[in-house]
C-alpha positions as CSV (number, residue, x, y, z in Angstrom):
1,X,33.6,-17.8,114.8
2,X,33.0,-14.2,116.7
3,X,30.0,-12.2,115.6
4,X,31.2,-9.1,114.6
5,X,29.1,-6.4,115.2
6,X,27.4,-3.5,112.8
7,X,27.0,0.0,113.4
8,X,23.5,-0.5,111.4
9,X,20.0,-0.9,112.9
10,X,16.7,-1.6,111.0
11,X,15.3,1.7,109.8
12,X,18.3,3.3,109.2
13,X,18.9,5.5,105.9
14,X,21.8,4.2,104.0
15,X,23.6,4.3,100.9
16,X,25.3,1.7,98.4
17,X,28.6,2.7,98.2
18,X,29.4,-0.6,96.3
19,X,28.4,-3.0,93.8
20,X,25.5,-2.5,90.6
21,X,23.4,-0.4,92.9
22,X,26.1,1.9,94.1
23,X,24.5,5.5,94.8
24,X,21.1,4.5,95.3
25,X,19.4,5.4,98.8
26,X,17.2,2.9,100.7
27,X,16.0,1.9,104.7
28,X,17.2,-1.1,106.2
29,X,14.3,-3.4,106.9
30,X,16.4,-6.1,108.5
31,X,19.6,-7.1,109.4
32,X,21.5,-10.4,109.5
33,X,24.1,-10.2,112.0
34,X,25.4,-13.9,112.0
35,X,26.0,-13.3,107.9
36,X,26.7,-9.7,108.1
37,X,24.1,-8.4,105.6
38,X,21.1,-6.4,105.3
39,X,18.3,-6.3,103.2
40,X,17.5,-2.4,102.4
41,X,14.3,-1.5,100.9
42,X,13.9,-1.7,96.8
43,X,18.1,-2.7,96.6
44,X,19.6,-5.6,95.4
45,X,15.9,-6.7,93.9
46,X,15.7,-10.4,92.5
47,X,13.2,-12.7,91.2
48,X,11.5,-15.6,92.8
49,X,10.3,-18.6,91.0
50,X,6.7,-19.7,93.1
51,X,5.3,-23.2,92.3
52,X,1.0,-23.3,92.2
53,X,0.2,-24.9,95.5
54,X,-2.8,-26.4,93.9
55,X,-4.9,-25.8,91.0
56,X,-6.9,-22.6,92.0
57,X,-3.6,-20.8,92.4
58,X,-1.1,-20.1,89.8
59,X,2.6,-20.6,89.5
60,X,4.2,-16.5,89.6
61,X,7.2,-14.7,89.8
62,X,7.7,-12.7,93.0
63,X,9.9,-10.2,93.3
64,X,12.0,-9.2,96.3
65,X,15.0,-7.2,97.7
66,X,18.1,-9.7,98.7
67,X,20.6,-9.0,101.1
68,X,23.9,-7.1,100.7
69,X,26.7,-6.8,103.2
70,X,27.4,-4.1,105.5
71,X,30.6,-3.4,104.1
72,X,28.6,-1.6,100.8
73,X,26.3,0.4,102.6
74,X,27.3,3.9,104.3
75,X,25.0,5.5,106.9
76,X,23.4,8.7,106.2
77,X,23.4,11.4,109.0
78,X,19.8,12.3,109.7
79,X,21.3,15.7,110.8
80,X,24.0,17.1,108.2
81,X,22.1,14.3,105.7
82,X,25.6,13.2,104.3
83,X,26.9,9.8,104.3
84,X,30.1,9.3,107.0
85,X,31.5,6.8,109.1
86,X,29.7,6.0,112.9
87,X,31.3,6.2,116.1
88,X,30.5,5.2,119.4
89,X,30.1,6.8,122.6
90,X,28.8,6.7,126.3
91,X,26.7,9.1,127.8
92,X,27.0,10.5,131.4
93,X,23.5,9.0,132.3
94,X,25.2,5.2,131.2
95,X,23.9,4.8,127.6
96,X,25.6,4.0,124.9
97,X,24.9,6.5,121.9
98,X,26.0,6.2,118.1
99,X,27.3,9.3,116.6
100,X,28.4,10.5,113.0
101,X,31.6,12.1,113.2
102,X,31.4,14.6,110.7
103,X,29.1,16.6,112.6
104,X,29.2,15.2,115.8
105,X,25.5,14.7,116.1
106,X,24.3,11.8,117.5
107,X,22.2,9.3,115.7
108,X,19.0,8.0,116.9
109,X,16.6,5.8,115.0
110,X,13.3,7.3,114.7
């Protein structure tokens, strides 16, 4: 099966457009490519079970952001701060250069 890739990177500032979190904002803090999901900071939060690994340390319950796919998050545009689709272009020095095409701006993370 082909990868398919994202127009997301890790530190990006997205919103869920999809799903029981739909509206809220978050940064990506990693991305999954084979699975095509992301975890985004304080989204999609679950709770984790922990065993005591011996008996100075006690059994808790950890909680932690999951991953969600791709397809429910939306970039937003550090420039016009909206939320729109990516392109892609190449520059005239040879790089290649993600863009938000309602403004036009290009999209760097920082």
């Amino acid at each position: 099966m082909r990868k398919s890739r994202t127009y997301l990177k890790a530190n990006d500032q997205v919103e869920v457009i999809a799903g029981k979190e739909k509206g809220r904002v978050g940064k990506i803090l990693k991305i999954f490519p084979d699975t095509q999901k992301a975890t985004v900071e304080r989204i999609n939060m679950i709770k984790r079970h922990t065993k005591a690994r011996d008996a100075s340390q006690q059994g808790q319950i950890v909680e932690r952001e999951a991953p969600i796919h791709v397809s429910n998050l939306q970039l937003i545009c550090p420039e016009c701060t909206q939320t729109g689709r990516v392109g892609r272009k190449l520059l005239e020095d040879g790089t290649k250069v993600r863009f938000c095409k309602k403004c036009g701006e290009s999209i760097e993370v920082k």
